[in-house]
Each structure stands twice: as C-alpha cells, then as structure tokens.
N, CA, C and O of each residue as an XYZ file, in Angstrom:
608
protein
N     209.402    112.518     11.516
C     208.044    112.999     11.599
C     207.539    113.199     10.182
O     208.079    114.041      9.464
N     206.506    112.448      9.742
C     205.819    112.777      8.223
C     205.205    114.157      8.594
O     204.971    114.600      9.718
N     204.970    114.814      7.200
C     204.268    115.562      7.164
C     203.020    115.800      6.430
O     203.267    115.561      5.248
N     201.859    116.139      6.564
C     201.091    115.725      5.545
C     200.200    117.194      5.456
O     199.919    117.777      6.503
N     199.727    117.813      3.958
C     199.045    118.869      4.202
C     200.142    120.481      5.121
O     199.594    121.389      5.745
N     201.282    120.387      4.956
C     201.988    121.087      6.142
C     201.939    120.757      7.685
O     202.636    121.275      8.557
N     200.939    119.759      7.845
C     201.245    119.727      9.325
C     201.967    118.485      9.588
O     201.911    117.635      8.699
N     202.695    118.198     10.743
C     203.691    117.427     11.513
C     202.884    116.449     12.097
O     202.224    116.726     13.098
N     202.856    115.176     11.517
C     202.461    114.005     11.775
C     202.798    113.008     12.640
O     203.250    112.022     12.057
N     202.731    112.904     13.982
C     203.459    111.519     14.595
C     203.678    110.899     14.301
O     203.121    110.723     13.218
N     204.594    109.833     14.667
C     204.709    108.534     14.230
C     204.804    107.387     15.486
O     205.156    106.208     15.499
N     204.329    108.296     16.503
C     204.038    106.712     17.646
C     202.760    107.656     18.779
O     202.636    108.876     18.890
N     202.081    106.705     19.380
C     201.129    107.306     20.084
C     201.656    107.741     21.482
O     202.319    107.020     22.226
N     201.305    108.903     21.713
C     201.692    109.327     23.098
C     200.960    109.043     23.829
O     199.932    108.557     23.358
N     201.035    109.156     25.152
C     200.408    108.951     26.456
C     200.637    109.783     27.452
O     201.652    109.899     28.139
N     199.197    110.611     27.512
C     199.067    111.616     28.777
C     199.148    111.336     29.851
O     198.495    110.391     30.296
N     200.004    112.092     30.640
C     200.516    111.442     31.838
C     199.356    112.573     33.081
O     199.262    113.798     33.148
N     198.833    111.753     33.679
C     198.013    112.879     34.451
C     198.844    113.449     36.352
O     198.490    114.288     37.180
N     200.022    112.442     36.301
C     200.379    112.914     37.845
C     201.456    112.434     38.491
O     202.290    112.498     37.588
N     201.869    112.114     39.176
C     203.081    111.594     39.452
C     204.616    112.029     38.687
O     205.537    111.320     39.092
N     204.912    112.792     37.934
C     205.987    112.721     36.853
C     206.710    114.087     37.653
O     206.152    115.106     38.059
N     208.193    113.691     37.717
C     208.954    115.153     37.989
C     209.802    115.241     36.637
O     210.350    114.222     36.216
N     209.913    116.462     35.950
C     210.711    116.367     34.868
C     211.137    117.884     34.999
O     210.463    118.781     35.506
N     212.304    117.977     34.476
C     213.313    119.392     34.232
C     214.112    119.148     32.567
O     214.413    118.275     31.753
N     214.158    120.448     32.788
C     214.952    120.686     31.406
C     216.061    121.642     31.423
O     216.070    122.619     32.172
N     217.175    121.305     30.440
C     218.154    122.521     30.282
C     219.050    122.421     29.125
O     219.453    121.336     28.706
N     219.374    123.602     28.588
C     220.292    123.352     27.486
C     220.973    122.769     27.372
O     221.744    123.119     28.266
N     221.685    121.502     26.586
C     222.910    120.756     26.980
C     223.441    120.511     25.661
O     223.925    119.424     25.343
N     223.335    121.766     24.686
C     224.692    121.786     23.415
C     223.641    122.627     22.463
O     222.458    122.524     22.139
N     224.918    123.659     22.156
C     224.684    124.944     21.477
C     225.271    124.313     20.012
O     226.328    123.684     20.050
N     224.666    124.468     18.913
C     226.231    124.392     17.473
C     227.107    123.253     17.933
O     228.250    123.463     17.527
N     227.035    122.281     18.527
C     227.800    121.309     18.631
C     228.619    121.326     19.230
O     229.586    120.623     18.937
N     228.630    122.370     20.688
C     229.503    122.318     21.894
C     228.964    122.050     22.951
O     227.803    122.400     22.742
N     229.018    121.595     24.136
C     228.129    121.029     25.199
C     228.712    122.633     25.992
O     229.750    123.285     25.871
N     227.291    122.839     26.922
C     226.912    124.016     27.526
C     226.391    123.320     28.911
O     225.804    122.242     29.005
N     226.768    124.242     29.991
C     226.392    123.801     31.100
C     225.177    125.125     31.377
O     225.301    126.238     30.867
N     224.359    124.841     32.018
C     222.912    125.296     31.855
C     222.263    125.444     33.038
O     223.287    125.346     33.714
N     221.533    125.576     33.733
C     220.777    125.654     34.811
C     219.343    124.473     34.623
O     218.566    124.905     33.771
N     218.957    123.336     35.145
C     217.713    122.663     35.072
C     216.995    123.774     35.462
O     217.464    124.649     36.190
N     215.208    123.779     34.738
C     214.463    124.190     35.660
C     213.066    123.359     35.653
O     213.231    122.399     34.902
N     211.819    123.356     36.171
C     211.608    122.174     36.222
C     210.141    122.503     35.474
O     209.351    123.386     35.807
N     209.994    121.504     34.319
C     208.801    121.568     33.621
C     207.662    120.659     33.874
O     207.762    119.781     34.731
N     206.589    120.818     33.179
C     204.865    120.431     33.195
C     205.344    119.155     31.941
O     206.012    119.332     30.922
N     204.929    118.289     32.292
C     204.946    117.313     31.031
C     203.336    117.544     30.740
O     202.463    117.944     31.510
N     203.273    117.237     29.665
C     201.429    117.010     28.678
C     201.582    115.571     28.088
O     200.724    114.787     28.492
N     202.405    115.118     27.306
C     202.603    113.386     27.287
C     203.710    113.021     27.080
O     204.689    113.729     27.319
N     203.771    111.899     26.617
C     205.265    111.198     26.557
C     205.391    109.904     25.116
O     204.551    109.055     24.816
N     206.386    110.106     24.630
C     206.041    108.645     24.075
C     207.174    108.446     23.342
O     207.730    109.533     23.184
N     207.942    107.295     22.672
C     209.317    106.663     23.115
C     209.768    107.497     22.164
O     210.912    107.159     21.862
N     209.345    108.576     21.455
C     210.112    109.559     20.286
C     210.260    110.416     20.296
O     211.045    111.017     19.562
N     209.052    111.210     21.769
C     209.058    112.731     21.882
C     208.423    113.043     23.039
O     207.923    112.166     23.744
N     208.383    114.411     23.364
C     207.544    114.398     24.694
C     207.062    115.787     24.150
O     207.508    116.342     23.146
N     206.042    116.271     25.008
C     205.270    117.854     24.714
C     204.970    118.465     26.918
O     204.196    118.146     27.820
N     206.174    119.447     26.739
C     206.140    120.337     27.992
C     205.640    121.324     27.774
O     205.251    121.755     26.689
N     205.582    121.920     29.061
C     205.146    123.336     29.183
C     206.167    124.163     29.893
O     206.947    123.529     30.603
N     206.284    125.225     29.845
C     207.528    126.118     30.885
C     207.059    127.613     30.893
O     206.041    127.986     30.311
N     207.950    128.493     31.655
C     207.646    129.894     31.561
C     209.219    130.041     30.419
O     209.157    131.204     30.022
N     210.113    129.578     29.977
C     211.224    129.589     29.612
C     210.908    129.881     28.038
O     209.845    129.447     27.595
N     211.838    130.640     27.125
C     211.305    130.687     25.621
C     212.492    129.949     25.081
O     213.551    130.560     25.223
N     212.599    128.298     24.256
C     213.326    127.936     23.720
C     213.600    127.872     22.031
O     212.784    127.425     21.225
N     214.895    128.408     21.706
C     214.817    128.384     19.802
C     214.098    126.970     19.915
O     213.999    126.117     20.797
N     213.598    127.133     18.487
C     212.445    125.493     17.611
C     213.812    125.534     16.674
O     213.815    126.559     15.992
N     214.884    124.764     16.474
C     216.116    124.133     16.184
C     216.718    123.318     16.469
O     217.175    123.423     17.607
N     217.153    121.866     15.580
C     218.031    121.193     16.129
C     219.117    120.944     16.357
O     219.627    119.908     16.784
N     219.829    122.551     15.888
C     220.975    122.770     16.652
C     221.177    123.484     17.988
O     222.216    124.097     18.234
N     220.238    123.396     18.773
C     220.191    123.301     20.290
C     219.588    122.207     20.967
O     218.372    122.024     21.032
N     220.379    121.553     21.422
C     219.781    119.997     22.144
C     219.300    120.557     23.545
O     219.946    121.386     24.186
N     218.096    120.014     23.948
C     217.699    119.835     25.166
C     218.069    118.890     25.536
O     218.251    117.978     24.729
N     218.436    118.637     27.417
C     218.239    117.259     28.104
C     216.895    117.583     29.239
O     216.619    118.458     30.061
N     216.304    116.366     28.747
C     215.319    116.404     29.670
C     215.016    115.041     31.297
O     214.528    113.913     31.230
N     215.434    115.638     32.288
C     215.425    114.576     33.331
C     213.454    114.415     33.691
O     212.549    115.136     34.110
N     213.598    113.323     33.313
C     212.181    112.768     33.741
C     212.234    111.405     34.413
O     213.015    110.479     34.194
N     210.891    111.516     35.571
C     210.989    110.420     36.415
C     209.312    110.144     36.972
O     208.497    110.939     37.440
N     209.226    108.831     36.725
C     207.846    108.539     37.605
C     208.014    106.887     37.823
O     208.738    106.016     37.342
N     207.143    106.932     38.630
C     207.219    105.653     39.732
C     209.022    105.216     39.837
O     209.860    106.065     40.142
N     209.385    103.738     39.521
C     211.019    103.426     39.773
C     211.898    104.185     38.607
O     213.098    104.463     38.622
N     211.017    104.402     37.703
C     211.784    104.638     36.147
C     212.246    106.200     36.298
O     211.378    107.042     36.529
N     213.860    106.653     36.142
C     214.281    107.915     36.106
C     214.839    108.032     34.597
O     215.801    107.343     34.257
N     214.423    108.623     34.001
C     215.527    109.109     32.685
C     215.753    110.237     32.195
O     215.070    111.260     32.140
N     217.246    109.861     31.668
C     217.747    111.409     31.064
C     217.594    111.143     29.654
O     217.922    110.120     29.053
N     216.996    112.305     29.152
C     216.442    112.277     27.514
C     217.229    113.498     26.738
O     217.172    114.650     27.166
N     217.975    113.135     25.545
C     218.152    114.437     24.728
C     217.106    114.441     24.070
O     216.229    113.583     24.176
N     217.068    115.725     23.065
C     216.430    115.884     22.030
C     216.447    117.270     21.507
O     217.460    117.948     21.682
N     215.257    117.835     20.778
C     215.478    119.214     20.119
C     214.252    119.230     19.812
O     213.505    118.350     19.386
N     214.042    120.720     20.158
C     212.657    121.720     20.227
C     211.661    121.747     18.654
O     211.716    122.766     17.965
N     210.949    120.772     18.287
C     210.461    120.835     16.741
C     209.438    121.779     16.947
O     208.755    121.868     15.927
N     209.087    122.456     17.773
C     207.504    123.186     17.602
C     207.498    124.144     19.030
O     207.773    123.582     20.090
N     207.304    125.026     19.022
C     207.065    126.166     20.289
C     205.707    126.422     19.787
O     205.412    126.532     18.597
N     204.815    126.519     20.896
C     203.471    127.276     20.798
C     203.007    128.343     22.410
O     203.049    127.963     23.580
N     202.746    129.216     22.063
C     202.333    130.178     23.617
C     200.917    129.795     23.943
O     199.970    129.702     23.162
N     200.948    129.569     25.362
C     199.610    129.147     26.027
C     199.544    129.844     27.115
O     200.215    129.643     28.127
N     198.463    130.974     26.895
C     198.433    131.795     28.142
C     199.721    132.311     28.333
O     200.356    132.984     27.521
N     200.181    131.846     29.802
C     201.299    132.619     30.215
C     202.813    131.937     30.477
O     203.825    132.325     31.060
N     202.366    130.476     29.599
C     203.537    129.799     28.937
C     203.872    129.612     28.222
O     203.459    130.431     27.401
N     205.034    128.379     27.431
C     205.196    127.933     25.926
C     204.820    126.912     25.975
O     204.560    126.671     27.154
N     204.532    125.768     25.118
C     204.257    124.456     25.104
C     205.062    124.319     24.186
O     205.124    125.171     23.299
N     206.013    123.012     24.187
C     207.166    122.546     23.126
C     206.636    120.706     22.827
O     206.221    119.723     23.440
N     206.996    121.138     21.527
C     207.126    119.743     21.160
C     208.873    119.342     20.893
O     209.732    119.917     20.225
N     208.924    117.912     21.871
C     210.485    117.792     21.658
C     210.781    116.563     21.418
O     210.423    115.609     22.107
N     211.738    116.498     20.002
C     211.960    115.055     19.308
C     213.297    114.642     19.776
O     214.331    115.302     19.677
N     213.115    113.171     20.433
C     213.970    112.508     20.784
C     215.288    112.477     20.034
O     215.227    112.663     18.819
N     216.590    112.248     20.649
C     217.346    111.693     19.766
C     217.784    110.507     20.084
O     218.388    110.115     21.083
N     217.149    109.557     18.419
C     217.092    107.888     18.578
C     218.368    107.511     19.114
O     219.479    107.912     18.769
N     217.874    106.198     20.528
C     218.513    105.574     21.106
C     218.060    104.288     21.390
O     217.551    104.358     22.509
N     217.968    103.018     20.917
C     217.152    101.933     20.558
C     217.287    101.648     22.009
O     216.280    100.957     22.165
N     217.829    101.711     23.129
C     218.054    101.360     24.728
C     217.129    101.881     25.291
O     216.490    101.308     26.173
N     216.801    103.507     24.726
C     216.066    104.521     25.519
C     214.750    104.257     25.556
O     213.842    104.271     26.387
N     214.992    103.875     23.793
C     213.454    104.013     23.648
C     212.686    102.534     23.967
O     211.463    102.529     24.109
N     213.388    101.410     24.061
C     212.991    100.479     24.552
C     212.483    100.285     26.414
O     211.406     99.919     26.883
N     213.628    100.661     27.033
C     213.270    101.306     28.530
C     211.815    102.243     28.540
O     210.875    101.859     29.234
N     211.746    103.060     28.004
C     210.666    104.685     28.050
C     209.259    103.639     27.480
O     208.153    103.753     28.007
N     209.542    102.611     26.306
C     208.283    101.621     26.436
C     207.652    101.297     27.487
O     206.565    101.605     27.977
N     208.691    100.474     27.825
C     208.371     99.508     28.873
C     207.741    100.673     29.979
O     206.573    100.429     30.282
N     208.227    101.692     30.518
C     208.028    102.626     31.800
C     206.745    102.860     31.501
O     205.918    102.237     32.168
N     206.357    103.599     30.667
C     205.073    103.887     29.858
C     203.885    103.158     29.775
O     202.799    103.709     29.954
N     204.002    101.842     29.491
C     203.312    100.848     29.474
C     203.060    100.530     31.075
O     201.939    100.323     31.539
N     204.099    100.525     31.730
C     203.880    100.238     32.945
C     202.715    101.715     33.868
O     201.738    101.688     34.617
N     203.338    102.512     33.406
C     202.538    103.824     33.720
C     201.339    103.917     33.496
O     200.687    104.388     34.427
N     200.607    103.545     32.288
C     199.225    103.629     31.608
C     198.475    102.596     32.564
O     197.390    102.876     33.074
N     199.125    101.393     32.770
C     198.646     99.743     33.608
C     198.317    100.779     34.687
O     197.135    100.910     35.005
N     199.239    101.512     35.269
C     198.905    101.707     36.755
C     197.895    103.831     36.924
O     197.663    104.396     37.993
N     197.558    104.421     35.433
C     196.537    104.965     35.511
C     195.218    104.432     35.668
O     194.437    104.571     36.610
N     195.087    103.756     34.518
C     193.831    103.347     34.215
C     193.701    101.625     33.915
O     193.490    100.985     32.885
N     193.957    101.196     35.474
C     194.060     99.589     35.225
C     192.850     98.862     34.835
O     193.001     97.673     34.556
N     191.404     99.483     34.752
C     190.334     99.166     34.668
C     190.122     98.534     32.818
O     189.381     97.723     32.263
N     191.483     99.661     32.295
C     191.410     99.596     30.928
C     192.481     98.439     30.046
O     193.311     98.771     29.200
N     192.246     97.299     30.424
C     193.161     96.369     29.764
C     192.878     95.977     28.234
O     193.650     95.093     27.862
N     192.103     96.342     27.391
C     191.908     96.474     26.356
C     192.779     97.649     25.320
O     193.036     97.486     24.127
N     193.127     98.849     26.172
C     193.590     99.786     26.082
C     195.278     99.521     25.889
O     196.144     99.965     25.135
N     195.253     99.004     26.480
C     196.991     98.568     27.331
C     197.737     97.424     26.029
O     198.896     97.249     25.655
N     196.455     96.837     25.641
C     196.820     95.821     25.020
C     197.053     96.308     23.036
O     197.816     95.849     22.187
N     196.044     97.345     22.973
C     196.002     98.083     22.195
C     197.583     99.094     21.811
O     197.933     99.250     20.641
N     198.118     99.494     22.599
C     199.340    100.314     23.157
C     200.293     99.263     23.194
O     201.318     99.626     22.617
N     200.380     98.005     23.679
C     200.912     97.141     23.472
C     201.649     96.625     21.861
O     202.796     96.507     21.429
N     200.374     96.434     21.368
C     200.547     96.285     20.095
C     201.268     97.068     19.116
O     201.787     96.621     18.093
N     201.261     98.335     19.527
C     202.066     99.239     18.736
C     202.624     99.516     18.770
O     203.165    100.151     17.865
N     203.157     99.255     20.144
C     204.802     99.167     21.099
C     205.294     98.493     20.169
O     206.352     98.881     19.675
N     204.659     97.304     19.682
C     205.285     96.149     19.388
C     205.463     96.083     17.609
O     206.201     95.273     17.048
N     204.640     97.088     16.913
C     205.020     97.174     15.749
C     203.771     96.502     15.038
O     203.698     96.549     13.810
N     202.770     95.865     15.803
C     201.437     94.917     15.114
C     200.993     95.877     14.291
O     201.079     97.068     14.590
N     200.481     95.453     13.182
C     199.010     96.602     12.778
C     198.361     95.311     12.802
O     198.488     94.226     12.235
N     197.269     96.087     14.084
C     195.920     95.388     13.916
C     194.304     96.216     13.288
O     193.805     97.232     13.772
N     193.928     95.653     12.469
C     192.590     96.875     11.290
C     192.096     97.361     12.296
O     192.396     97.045     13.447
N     191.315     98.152     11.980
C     190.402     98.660     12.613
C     189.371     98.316     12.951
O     188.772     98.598     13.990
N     188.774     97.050     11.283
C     187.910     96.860     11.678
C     187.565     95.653     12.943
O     186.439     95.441     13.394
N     188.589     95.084     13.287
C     188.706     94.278     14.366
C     188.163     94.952     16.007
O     187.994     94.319     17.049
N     188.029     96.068     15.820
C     187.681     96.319     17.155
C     186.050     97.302     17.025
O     185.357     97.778     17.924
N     185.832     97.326     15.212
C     184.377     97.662     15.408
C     183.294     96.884     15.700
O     183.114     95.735     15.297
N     182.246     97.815     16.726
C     180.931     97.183     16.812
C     179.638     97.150     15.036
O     179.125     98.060     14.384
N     179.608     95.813     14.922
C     178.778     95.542     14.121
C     177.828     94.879     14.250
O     177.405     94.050     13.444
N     177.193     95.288     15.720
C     176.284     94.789     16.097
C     174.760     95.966     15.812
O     173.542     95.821     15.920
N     175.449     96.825     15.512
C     174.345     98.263     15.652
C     173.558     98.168     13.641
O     172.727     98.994     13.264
C-alpha cells in the first residue's frame, strides 16, 4: 500500500458489492501460532484481489501479527482469504476494517475472475465499465484522456 501525504493509498480498484455475498471472519494465528477461533459472520463494503473492507460488532487489533481468515462466497465462487487488519474505524455501532490480503498469485487470480464476473452480473447494462475493470485486472494503463468528452 503507497502512502502519500500520511494517508494509505490503494493499489487496485475495489468493487462494491451490493448483495448476494455471505462472508465470516475469525482469528486464524496469533504471533505465529495458528488459533482456533469462533467464525462470526460479517457485512462486506467491497472487495478487490488485495483487500477487502468489513463491518462487524467484533473489535479487532490493526496488526499484522494477527492474521484473519475470511470465508467469502457469492454466486459459484467460495473463498477462504487470509490477511491482516491495516485500519479499524468505528461506525455508529460497529467497526469497519480494512483487510490486506496475503499475496497468493492463485487467489488473487480466481477473486479476479469472481469479481469481474460479479460486477457483469450487477450492472450488466454497464459494459464499458467492465471493460474498464478489465483492463486493470489486466495491468493496461489506458490515459484518461481516451475516455474524455471533447465534444463540449
């Protein structure tokens, strides 16, 4: 994650997931010992092949010496995700976490593809969009100015 100015910069675009998604979470290694944990089951806010951002009533350390696993599933695609808590924020009468993957070139290739397939089947109206998301799946930089109107 760059940082720029102090704040924590992405480095791939997420995608808000508006429905369909069951996902849980639970501790699964303290200091570098695996811990058996209780799932309980969280709010996803988006997803994207490096990180995801939940919600819970649960308060987790922001350390990456506590790994989360996170089971997430929508439409055929089920996956189990590690990672670690980079950011806690309180919302109302929850936390919202930001949680960074730990790289798995399999995972994150699968969680593409699911994703992509996911966005096709929100907003299929939007194939410009898809193709856009596509592209960055794929590593393109395409300018910007390629998709401005210079007709105005």
């Amino acid at each position: 994650m760059n940082m720029t100015n102090g704040k924590a910069r992405r480095g791939a675009v997420r995608i808000r997931i508006w429905n369909g998604v069951k996902a849980d979470v639970a501790i699964d290694d303290v200091l570098g010992s695996r811990v058996e944990s209780k799932a309980t089951p969280v709010l996803i806010r988006d997803v994207c092949p490096i990180g995801v951002r939940f919600l819970t009533h649960l308060r987790f350390p922001v350390s990456p010496d506590y790994r989360i696993r996170l089971s997430l599933s929508f439409g055929e695609w089920t996956f189990s995700l590690a990672g670690y808590v980079v950011w806690r924020r309180k919302e109302e009468n929850l936390y919202a976490y930001g949680c960074r993957l730990i790289p798995d070139p399999q995972i994150r290739r699968a969680l593409s593809a699911a994703l992509k397939e996911k966005l096709g089947l929100m907003i299929p109206e939007r194939r410009r969009i898809l193709s856009l998301y596509q592209q960055m799946l794929d590593g393109a930089a395409v300018p910007s100015s390629a998709y401005m109107d210079t007709s105005l």
